[in-house]
C-alpha positions as a LaTeX table, in Angstrom:
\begin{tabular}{lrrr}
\hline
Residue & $x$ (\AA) & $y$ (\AA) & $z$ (\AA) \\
\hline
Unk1 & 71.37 & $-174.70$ & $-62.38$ \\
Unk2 & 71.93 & $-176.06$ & $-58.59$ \\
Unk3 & 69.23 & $-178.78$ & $-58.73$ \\
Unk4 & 68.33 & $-181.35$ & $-56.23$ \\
Unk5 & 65.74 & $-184.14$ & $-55.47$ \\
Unk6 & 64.50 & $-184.09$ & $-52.12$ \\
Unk7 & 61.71 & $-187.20$ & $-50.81$ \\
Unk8 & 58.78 & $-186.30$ & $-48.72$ \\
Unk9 & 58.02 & $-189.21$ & $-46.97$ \\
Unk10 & 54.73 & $-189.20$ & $-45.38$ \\
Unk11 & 54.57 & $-192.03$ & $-43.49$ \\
Unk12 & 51.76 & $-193.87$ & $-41.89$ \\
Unk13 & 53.07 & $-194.27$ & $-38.42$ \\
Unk14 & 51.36 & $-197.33$ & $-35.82$ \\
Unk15 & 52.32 & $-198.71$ & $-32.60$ \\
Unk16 & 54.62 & $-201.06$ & $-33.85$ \\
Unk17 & 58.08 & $-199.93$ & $-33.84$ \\
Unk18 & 59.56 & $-202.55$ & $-36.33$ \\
Unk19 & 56.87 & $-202.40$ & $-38.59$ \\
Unk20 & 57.67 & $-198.53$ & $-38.82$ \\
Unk21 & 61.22 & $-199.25$ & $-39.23$ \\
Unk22 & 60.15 & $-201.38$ & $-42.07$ \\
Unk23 & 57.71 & $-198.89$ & $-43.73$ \\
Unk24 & 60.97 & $-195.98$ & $-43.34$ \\
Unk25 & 63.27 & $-198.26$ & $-45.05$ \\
Unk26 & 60.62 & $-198.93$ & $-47.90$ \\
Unk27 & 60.46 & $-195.08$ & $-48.11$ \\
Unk28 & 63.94 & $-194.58$ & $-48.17$ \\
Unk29 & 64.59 & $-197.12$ & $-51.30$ \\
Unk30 & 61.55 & $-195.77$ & $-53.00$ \\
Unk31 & 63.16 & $-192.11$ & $-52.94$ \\
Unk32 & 66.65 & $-193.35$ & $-54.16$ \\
Unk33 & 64.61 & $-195.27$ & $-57.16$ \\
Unk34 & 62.75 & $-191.53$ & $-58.25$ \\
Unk35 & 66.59 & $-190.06$ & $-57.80$ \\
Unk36 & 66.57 & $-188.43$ & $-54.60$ \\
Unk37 & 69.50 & $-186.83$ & $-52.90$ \\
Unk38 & 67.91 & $-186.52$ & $-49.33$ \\
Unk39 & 64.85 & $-188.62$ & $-48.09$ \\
Unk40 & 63.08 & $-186.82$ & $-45.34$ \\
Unk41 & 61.13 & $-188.73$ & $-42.17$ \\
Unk42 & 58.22 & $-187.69$ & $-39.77$ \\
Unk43 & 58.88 & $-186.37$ & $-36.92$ \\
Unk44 & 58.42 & $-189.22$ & $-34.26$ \\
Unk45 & 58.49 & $-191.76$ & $-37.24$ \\
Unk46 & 59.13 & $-194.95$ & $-34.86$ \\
Unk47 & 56.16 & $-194.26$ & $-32.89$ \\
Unk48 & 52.80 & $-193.11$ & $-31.81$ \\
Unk49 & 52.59 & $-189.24$ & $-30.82$ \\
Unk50 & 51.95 & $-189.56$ & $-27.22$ \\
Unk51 & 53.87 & $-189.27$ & $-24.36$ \\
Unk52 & 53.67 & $-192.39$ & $-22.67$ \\
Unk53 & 54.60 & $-194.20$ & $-26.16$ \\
Unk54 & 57.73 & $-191.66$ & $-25.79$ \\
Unk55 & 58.98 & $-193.60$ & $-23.04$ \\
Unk56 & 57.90 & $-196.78$ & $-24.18$ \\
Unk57 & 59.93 & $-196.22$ & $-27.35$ \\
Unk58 & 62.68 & $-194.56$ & $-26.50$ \\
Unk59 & 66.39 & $-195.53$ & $-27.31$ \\
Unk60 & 69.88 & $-193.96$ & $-26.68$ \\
Unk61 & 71.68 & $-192.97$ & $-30.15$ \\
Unk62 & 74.55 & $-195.43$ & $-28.96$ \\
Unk63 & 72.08 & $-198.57$ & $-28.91$ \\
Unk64 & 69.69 & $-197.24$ & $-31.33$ \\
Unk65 & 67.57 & $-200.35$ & $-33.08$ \\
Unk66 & 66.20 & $-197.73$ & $-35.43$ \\
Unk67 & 68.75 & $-195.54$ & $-36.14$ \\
Unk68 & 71.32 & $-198.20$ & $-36.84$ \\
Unk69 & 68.60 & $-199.65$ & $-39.39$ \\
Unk70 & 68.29 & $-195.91$ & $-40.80$ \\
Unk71 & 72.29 & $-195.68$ & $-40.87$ \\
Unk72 & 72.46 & $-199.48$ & $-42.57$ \\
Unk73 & 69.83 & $-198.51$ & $-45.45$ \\
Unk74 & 71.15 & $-195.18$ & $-45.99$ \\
Unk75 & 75.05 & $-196.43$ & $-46.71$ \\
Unk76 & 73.13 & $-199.25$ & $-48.75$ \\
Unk77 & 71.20 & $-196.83$ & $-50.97$ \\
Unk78 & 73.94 & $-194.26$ & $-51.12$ \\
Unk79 & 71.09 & $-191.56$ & $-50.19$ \\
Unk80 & 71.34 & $-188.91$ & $-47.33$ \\
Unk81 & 68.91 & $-189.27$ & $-44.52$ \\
Unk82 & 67.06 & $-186.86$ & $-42.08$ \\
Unk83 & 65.63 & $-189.71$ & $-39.69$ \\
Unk84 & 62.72 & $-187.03$ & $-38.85$ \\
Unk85 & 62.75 & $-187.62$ & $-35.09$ \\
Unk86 & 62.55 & $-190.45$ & $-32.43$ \\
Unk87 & 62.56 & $-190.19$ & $-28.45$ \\
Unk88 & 65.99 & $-190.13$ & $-27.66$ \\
Unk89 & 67.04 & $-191.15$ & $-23.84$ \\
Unk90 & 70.23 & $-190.13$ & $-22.05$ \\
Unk91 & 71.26 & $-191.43$ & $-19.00$ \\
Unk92 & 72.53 & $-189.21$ & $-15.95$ \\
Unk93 & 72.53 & $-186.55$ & $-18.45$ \\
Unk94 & 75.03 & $-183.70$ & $-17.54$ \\
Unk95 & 74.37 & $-182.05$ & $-21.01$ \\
Unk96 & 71.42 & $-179.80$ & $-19.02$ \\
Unk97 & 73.98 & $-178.38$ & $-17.10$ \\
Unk98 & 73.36 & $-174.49$ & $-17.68$ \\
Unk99 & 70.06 & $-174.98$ & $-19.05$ \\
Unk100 & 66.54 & $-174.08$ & $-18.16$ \\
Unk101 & 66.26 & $-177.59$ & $-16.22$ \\
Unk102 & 69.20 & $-177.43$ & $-13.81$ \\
Unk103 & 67.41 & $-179.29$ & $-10.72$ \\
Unk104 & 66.98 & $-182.34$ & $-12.82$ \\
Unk105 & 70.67 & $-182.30$ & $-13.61$ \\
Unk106 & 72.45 & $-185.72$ & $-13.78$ \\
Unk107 & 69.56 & $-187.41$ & $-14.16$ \\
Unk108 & 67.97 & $-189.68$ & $-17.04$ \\
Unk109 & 66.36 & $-187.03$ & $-19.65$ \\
Unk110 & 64.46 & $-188.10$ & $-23.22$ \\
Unk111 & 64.43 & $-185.12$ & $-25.77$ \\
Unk112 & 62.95 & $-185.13$ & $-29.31$ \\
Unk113 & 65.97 & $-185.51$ & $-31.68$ \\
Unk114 & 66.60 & $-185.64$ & $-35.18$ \\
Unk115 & 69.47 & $-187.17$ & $-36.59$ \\
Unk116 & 70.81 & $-186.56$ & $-39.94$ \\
Unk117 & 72.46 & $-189.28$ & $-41.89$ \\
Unk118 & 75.36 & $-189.34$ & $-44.98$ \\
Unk119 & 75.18 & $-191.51$ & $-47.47$ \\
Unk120 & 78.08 & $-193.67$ & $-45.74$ \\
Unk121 & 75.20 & $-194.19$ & $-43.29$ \\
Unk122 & 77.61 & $-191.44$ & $-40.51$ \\
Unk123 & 75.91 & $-189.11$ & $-38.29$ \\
Unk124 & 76.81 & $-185.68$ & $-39.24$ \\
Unk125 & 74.45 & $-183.84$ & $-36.96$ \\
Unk126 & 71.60 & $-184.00$ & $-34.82$ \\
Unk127 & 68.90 & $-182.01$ & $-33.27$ \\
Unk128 & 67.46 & $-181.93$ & $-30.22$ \\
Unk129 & 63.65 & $-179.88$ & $-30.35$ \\
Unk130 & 64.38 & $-176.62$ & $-28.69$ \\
Unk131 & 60.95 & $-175.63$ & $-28.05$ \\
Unk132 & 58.57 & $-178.00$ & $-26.25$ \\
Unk133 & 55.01 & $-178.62$ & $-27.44$ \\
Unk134 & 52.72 & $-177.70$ & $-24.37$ \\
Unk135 & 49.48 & $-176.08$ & $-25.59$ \\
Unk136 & 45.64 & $-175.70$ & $-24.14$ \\
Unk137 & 43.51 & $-174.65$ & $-27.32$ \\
Unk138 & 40.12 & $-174.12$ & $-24.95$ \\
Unk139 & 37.83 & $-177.20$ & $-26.46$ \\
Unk140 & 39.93 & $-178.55$ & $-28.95$ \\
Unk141 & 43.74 & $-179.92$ & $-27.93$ \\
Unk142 & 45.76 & $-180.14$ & $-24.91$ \\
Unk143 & 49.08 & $-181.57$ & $-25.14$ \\
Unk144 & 52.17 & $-181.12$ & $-22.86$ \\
Unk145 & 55.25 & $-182.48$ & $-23.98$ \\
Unk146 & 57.24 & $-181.32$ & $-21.24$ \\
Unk147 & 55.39 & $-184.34$ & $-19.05$ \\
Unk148 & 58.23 & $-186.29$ & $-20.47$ \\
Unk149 & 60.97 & $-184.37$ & $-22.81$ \\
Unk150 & 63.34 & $-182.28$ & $-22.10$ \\
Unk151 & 64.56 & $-179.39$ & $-24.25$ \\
Unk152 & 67.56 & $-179.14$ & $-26.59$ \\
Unk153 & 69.55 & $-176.19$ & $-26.30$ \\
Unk154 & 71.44 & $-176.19$ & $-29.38$ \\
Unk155 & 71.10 & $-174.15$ & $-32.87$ \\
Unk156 & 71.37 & $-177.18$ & $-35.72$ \\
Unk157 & 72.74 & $-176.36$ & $-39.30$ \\
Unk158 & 74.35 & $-178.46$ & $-41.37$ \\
Unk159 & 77.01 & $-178.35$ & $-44.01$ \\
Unk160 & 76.30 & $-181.31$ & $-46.67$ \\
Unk161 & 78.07 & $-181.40$ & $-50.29$ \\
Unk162 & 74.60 & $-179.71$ & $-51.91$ \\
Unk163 & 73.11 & $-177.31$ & $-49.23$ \\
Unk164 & 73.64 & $-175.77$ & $-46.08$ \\
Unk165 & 70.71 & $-177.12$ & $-44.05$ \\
Unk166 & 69.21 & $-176.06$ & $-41.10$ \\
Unk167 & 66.98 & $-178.29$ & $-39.00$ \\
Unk168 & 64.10 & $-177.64$ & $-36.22$ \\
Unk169 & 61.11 & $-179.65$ & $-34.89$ \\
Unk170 & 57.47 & $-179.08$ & $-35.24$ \\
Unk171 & 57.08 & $-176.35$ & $-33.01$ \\
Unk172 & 60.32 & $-175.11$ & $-33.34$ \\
Unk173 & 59.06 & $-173.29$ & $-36.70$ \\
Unk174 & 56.87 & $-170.87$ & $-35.03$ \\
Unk175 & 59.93 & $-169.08$ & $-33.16$ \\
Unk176 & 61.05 & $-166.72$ & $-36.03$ \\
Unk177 & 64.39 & $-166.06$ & $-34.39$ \\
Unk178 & 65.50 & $-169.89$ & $-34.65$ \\
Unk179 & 64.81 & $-169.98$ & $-38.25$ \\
Unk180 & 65.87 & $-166.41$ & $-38.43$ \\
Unk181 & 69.73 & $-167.33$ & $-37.38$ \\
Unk182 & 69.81 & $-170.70$ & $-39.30$ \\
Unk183 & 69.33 & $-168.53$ & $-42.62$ \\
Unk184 & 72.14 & $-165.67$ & $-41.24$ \\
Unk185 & 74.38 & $-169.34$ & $-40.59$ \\
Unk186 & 74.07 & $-170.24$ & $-43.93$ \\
Unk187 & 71.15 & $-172.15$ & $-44.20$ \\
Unk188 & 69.77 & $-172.47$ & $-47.54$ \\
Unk189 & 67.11 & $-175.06$ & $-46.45$ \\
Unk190 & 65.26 & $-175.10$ & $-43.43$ \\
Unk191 & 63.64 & $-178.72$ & $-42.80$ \\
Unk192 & 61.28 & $-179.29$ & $-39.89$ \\
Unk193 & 59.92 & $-182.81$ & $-39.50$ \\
Unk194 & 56.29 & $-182.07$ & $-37.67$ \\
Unk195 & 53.31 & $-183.63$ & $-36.42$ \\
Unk196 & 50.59 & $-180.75$ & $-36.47$ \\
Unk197 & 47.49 & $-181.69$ & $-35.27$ \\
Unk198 & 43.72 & $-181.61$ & $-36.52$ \\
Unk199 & 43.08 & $-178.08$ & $-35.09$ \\
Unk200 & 46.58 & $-176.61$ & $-35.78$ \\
Unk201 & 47.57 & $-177.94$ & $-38.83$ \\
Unk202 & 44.47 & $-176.31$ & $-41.39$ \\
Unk203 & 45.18 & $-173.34$ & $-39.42$ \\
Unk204 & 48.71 & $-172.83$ & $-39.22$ \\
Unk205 & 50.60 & $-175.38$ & $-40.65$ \\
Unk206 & 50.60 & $-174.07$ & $-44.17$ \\
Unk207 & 50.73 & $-169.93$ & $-43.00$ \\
Unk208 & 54.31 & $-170.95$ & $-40.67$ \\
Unk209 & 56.37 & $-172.98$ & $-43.78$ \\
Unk210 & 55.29 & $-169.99$ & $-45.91$ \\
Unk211 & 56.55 & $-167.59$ & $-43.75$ \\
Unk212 & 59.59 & $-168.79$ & $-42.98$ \\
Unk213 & 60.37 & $-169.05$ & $-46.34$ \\
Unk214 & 59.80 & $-165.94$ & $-47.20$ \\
Unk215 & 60.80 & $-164.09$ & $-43.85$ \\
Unk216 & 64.35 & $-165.42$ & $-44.68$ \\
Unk217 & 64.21 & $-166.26$ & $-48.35$ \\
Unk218 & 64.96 & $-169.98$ & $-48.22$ \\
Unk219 & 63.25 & $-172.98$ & $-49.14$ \\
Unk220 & 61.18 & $-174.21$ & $-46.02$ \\
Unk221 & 60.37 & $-178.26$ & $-46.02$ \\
Unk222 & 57.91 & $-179.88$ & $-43.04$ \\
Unk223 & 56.98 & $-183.54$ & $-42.93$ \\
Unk224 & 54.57 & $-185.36$ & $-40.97$ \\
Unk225 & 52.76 & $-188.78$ & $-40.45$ \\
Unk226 & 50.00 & $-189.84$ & $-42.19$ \\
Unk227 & 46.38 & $-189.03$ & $-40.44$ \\
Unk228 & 45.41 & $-191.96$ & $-38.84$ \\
Unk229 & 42.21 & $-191.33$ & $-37.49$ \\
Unk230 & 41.90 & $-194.13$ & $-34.83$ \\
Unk231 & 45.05 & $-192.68$ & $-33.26$ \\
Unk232 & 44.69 & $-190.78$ & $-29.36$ \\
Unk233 & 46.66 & $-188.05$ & $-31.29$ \\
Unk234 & 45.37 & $-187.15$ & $-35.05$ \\
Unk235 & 48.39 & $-185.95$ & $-37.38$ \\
Unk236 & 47.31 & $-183.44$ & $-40.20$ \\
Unk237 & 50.01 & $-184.72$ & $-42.77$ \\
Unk238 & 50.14 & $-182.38$ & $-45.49$ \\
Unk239 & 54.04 & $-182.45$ & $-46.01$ \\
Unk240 & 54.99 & $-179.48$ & $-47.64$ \\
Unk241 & 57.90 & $-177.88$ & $-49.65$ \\
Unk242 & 57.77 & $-173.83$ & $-49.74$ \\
Unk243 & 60.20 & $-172.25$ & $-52.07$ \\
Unk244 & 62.25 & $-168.95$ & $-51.43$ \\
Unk245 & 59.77 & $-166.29$ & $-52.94$ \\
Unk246 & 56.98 & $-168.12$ & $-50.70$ \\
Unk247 & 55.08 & $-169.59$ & $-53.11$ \\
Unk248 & 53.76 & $-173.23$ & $-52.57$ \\
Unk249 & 56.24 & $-176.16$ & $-54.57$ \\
Unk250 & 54.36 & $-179.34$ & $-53.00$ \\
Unk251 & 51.60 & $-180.19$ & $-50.32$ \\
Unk252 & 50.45 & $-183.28$ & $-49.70$ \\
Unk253 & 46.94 & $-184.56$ & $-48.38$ \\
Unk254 & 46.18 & $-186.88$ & $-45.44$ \\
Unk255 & 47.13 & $-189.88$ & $-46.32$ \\
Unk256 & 50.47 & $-192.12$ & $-46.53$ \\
Unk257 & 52.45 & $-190.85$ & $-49.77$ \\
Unk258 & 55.97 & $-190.53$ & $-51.09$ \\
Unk259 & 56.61 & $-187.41$ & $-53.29$ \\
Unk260 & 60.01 & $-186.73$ & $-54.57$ \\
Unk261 & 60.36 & $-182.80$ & $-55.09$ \\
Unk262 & 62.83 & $-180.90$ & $-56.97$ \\
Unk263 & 64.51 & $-177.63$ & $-55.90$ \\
Unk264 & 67.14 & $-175.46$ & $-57.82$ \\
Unk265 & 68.76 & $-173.48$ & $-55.27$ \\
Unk266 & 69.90 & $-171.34$ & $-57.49$ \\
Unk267 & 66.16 & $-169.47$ & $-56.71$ \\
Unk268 & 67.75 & $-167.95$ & $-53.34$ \\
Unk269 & 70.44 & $-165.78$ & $-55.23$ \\
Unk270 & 67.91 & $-164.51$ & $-57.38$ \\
Unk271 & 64.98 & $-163.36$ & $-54.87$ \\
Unk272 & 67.81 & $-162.13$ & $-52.43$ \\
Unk273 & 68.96 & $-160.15$ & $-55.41$ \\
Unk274 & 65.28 & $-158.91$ & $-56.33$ \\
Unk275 & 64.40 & $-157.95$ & $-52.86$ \\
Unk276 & 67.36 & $-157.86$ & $-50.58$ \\
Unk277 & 65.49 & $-158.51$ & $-47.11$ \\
Unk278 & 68.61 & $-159.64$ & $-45.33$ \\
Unk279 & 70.66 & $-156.84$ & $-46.72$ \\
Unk280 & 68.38 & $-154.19$ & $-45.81$ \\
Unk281 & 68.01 & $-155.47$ & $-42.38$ \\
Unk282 & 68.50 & $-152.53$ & $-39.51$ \\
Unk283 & 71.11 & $-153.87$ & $-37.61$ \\
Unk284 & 71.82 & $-150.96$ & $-35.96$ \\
Unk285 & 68.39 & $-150.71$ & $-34.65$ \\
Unk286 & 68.01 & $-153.99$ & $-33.86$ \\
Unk287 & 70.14 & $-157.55$ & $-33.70$ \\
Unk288 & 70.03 & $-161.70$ & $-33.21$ \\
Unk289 & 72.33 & $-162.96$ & $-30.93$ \\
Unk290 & 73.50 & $-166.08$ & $-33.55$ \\
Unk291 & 75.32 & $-167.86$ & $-30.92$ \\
\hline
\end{tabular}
């Protein structure tokens, strides 16, 4: 058996960033008591989901007041650490060089990035969200992220001593060809810290970690905020752990809650083995560029 403990932690996230420093580290030491491996944040754990918080928050990973309290708790638990995301600012950015935004080359940029912690409390990978969050649903949301973040351009997967992991952001997990080349890269779990909305989330939220799952016959994990519904932007929570054949492991409600999953990855051989979707694929017919 190839078990591991994984934390879901479902924060409730306000517009205080120390005091949601303070709630992540309680988190974090809370999942190393239940025996987890890997606790997992929110996406935009530091602060409110809106984009003029995203500026008001932000913080380069070099001078980082939350990231270097992640890092510290992480080494001090010996527990790994996916710091779900925070607005990340770099200045006279030349990384966009090439990319879709080349006339704001050189210039200050803030993406959404995830950064994924050891248990020394080392970076060994981040992610930058690759697909920006700008929706109209006629009557019921209207959000644009790219008012204020840029795009990452990079495919994330990381190599830890239990799992090959591959990491996106929110809406990152409807594109089926990024989840599609983490799995061909190795990728035995695919982790996507999210903030679905009120309209999105009982629609979607549940459908997209299923089918990810199953489309690539991995475990799929997503975790949000809490719902806090005096907030200008209403989280559906629900953090959820999918397992390779698709079925439903864990799903939380709305409210703040840690839940400490296991997984035995042992589950992905078997399925792959039972019905060999990856193996039957038509390559010939059809192919993913995995750069």
């Amino acid at each position: 058996m190839n078990k591991i403990k994984i934390a879901l932690c479902q924060m409730n996230v306000v517009d205080n960033k120390e005091e949601n420093i303070k709630k992540a580290i309680e988190m974090i030491k809370d999942a190393k008591k239940q025996n987890a491996i890997l606790a997992i944040l929110p996406e935009m754990f530091n602060c409110p989901y809106e984009n003029e918080k995203f500026i008001e928050y932000e913080e380069t990973l070099d001078d980082s007041k939350t990231l270097n309290e992640i890092s510290k708790i992480a080494k001090e638990e010996n527990i790994y650490v996916l710091a779900g995301s925070i607005p990340e600012l770099v200045i006279n950015d030349k990384e966009k060089e090439g990319s879709l935004s080349d006339s704001k080359n050189n210039k200050d940029s803030l993406y959404n990035t995830s950064v994924f912690f050891n248990n020394n409390g080392e970076i060994i990978g981040k992610h930058r969200k690759v697909h920006l969050f700008d929706i109209d649903v006629k009557d019921k949301i209207s959000f644009k992220e790219s008012d204020t973040l840029s795009p990452g351009n990079e495919i994330t997967v990381i190599e830890t001593p239990f799992a090959t992991i591959g990491i996106g952001i929110c809406y990152d997990i409807r594109f089926v060809e990024l989840s599609r080349i983490m799995a061909l890269k190795g990728a035995e779990l695919l982790i996507f810290p999210g903030a679905f909305n009120m309209t999105t989330g009982p629609a979607h939220w549940q459908l997209l970690f299923r089918s990810r799952a199953l489309d690539n016959q991995v475990f799929a994990i997503g975790v949000a905020p809490a719902l806090d519904k005096n907030a200008n932007y209403n989280s559906y929570g629900h953090s959820i752990a999918i397992n390779p054949w698709g079925e439903l492991i864990e799903e939380l409600d709305y409210e703040e809650e840690l839940k400490v999953i296991e997984i035995d990855l042992d589950e992905i051989k078997k399925v792959r083995e039972e019905i060999p979707v990856l193996k039957n694929r038509r390559s010939d017919l059809y192919e993913i560029n995995e750069k």
